[in-house]
N, C-alpha and C positions, 0 to 999 in steps of 0.2 A: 119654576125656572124658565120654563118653555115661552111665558111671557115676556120675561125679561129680554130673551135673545129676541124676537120680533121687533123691540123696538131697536134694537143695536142695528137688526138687518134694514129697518125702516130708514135709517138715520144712511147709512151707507146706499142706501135705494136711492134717497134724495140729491144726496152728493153725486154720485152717478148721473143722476137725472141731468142735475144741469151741468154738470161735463158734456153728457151728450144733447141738451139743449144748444149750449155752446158753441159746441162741433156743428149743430147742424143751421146753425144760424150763420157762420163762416161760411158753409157750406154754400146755402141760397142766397148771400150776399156774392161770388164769383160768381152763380150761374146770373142774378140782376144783371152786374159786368159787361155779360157776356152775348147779350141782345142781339141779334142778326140785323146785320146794316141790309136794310131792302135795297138801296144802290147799288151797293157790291154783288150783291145778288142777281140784281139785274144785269149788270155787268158782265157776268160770271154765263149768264144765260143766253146773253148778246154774243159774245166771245163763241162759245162752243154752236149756238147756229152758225157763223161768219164762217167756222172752221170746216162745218159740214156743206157749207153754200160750197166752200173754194173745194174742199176734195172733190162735189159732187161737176163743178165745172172743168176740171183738173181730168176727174174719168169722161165726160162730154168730149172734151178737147181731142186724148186719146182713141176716143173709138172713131171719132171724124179724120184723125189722121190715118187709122189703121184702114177705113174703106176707100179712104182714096188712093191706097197703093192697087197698084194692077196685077192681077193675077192671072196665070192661065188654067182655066179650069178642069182641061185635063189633068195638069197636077194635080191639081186636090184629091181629081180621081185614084188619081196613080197612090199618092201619099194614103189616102183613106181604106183603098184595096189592100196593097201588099203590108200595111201597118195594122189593119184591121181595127182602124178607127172613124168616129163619126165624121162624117164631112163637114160641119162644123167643127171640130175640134182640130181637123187637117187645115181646111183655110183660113183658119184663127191663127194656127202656128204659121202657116205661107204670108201671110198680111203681118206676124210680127215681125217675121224675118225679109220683110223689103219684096217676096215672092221669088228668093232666092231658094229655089228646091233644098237644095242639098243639105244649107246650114241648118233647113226644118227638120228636115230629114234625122240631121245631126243630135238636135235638139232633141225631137222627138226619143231617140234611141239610146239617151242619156239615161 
């Protein structure tokens, strides 16, 4: 009897088969579809440098405005002594704040 049931499973195997032949020929027929447009691509890749040109002229711009503000340098002292921070980090804040002490100061202490 054990023969007989092999070929019943045989016959169901087949059937199966090309279900999932079927299925997967559906399948690799969307991914064909699905091809990548090298223009869009390029496009896509044009775009995100342009983005990163303009942020990086964007922070250029900023830091050319921030060294042309005048500061006095004793403040920076004063702010980087009794705050007990870097002198760069004191007239970073003094040049964002116009070299208005106090509102760095203010800043600072937020």
């Amino acid at each position: 009897m054990e023969g007989g049931d092999e070929g019943v499973e045989m016959v169901v195997d087949s059937k199966d088969m090309q279900q999932q032949s079927k299925a997967f020929d559906k399948l690799t027929d969307r991914v064909e579809d699905r091809q990548l447009d090298s223009t869009r691509v390029q496009e896509a890749m044009a775009s995100i440098a342009a983005s990163a040109e303009a942020d990086w002229n964007v922070m250029r711009m900023r830091e050319k405005e921030l060294a042309a503000v005048k500061i006095n340098p004793a403040e920076v002292d004063i702010i980087a002594n009794e705050l007990e921070l870097d002198k760069k980090v004191a007239e970073r804040t003094l040049r964002e704040h116009k070299g208005d002490a106090v509102a760095a100061i203010r800043h600072l202490l937020r």
